[in-house]
C-alpha positions in Angstrom: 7.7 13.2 12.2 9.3 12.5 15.1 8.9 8.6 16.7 6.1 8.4 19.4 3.2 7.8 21.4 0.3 10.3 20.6 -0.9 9.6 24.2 2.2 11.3 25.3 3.0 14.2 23.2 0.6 16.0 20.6 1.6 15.3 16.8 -0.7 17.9 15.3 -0.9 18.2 11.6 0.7 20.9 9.7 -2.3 22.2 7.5 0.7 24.1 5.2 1.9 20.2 4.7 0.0 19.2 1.5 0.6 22.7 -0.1 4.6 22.2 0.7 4.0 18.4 -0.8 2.6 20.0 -4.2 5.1 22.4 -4.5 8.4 20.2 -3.6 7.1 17.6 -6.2 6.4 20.3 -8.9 9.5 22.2 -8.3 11.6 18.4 -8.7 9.1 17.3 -12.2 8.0 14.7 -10.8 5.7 12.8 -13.1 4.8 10.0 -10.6 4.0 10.8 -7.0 3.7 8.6 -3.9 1.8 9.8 -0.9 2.0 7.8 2.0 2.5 8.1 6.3 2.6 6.3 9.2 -1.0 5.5 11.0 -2.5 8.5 12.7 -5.3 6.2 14.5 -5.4 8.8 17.5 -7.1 11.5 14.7 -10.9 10.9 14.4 -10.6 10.8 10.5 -7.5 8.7 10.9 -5.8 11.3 8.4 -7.9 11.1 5.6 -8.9 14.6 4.7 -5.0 15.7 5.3 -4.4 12.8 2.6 -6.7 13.6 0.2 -5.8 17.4 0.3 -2.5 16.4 -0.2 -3.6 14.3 -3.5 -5.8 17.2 -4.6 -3.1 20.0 -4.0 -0.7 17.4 -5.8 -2.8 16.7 -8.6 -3.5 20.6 -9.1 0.3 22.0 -9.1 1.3 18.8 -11.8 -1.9 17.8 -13.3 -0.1 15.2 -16.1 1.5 12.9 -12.9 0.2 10.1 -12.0 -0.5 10.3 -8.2 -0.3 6.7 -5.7 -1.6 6.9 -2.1 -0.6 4.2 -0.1 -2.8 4.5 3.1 -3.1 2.8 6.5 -6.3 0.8 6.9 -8.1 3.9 8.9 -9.3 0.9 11.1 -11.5 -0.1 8.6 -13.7 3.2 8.2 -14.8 3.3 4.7 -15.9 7.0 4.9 -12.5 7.6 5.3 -11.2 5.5 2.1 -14.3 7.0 0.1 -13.0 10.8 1.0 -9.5 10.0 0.0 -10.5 8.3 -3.3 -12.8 11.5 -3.5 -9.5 13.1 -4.2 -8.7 11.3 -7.4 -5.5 9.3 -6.9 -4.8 7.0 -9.9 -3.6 3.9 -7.7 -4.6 3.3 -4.3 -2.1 1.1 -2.2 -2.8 -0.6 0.8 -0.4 -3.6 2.2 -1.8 -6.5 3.4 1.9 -7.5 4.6 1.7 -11.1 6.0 -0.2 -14.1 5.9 -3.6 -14.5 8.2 -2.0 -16.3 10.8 1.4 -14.5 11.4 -1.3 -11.2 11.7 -1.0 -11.3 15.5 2.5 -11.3 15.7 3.6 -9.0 12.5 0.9 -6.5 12.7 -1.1 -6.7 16.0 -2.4 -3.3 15.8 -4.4 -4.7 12.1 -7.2 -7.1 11.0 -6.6 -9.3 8.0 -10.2 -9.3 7.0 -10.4 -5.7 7.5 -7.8 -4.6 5.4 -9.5 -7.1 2.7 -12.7 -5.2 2.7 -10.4 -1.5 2.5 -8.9 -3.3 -0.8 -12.3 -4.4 -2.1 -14.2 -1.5 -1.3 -11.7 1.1 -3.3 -12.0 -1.1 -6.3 -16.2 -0.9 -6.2 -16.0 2.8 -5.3 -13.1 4.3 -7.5 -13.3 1.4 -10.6 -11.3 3.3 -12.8 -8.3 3.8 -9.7 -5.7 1.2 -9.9 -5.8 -0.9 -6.8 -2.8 -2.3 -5.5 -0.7 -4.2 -2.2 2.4 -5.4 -1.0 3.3 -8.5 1.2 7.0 -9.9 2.4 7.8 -13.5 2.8 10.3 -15.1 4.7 8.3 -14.3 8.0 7.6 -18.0 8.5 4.8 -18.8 6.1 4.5 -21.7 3.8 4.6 -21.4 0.2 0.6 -22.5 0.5 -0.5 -19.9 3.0 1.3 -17.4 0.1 -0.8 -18.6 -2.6 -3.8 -18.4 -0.1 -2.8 -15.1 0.5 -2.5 -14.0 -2.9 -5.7 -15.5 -3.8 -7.7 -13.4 -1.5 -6.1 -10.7 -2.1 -7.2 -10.8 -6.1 -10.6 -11.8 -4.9 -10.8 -8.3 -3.2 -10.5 -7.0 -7.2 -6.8 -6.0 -6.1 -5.1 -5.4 -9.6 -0.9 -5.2 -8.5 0.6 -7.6 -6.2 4.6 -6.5 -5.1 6.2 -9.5 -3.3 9.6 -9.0 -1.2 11.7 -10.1 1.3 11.3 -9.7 5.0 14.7 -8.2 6.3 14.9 -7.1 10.1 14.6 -3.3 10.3 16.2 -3.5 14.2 17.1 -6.0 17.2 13.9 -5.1 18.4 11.8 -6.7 15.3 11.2 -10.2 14.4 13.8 -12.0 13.4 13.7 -13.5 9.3 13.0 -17.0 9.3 13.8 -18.0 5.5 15.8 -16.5 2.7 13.4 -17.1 0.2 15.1 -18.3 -3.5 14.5 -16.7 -6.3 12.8 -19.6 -8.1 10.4 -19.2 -5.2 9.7 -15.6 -5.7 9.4 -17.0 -9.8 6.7 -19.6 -8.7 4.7 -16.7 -6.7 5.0 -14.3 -9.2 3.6 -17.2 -11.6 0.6 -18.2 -9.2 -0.1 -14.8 -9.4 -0.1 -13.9 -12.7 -2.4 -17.4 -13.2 -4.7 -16.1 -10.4 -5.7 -13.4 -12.2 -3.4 -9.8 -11.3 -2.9 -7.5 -14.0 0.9 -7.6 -12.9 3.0 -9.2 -10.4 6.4 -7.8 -9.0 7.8 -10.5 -6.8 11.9 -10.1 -5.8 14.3 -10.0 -2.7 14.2 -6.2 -3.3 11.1 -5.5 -4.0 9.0 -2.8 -2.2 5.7 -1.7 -2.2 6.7 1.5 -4.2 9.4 -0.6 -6.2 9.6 1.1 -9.5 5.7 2.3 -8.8 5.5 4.2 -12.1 6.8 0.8 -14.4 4.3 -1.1 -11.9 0.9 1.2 -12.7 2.2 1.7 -16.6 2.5 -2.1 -17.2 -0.3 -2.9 -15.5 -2.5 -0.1 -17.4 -0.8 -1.9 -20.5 -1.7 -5.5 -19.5 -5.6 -4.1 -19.5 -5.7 -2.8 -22.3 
């Protein structure tokens, strides 16, 4: 899609899109599947059914993958998380990004607090779903508000944490205000391992979808 403001110009849905999802993944054998997009806040269902069509038509045309969403936070309506866990992905994703207090700067347009409810409330509605999130560091936090962060992030029942480095997209983004070392990235990928996640990815190049099929089959072994 193309970039823009939905006030401006229409960005309708294409409702061929999550057959032509299925069928692109089934014709490359895929045997893990990320769905994901950018926040459609200007549809009344923030994209929800047109996610979990594309999970069901996904999960029908290759019904051994594994299938991750990783979703906006739908402004925090839990209909709209319930009716795309309806669908039956086996991991929902949702980043949490940043620290609480570098919220209004990094992501203006989110809640911190909100986006911990979306996490908790796909854990208590789809137990057996994998539930996982992403932050970046070198934003400006302190190694303390990390461990705060993770912290209340595995108090939402979040099973994967994936930690990485901040690195400026464009001119126009914030700046990076640390290189964080890798024995830093060791210590959080400790804290979080101590704090109770069923695995931990924490690197400079890390990603929320880094290696997502290693991250959801270790985790599933760490459980079991």
């Amino acid at each position: 899609m193309p970039k823009g403001s939905p006030a401006k110009q229409e960005f309708s849905l294409d409702p061929q899109e999550p057959q032509h999802v299925a069928e692109m993944a089934a014709e490359m054998k895929l045997r893990y599947v990320v769905i994901t997009s950018v926040n459609r806040d200007d549809l009344a269902d923030g994209g929800s059914v047109h996610f979990a069509e594309t999970v069901r038509a996904v999960r029908h045309a290759l019904p051994n993958a594994q299938v991750e969403v990783l979703t906006p936070d739908f402004e925090g309506n839990l209909d709209a998380v319930a009716r795309v866990l309806d669908a039956g992905p086996h991991v929902f994703n949702h980043n949490m990004e940043t620290i609480a207090r570098l919220y209004r700067r990094v992501r203006p347009q989110a809640n911190y607090r909100q986006s911990l409810a979306v996490l908790r409330f796909a854990k208590q509605y789809r137990p057996q779903a994998l539930t996982k999130s992403g932050l970046m560091v070198g934003l400006g936090e302190t190694e303390e508000e990390t461990q705060e962060l993770l912290h209340d992030v595995r108090n939402a029942n979040v099973d994967v944490a994936t930690i990485g480095q901040y690195l400026q997209p464009t001119r126009r983004n914030l700046p990076v205000a640390e290189y964080v070392t890798p024995e830093k990235f060791e210590r959080y990928r400790t804290f979080g391992m101590n704090a109770g996640f069923k695995m931990v990815f924490s690197g400079p190049f890390v990603r929320s979808s880094y290696m997502a099929d290693r991250v959801s089959e270790e985790a599933e072994q760490s459980h079991d």
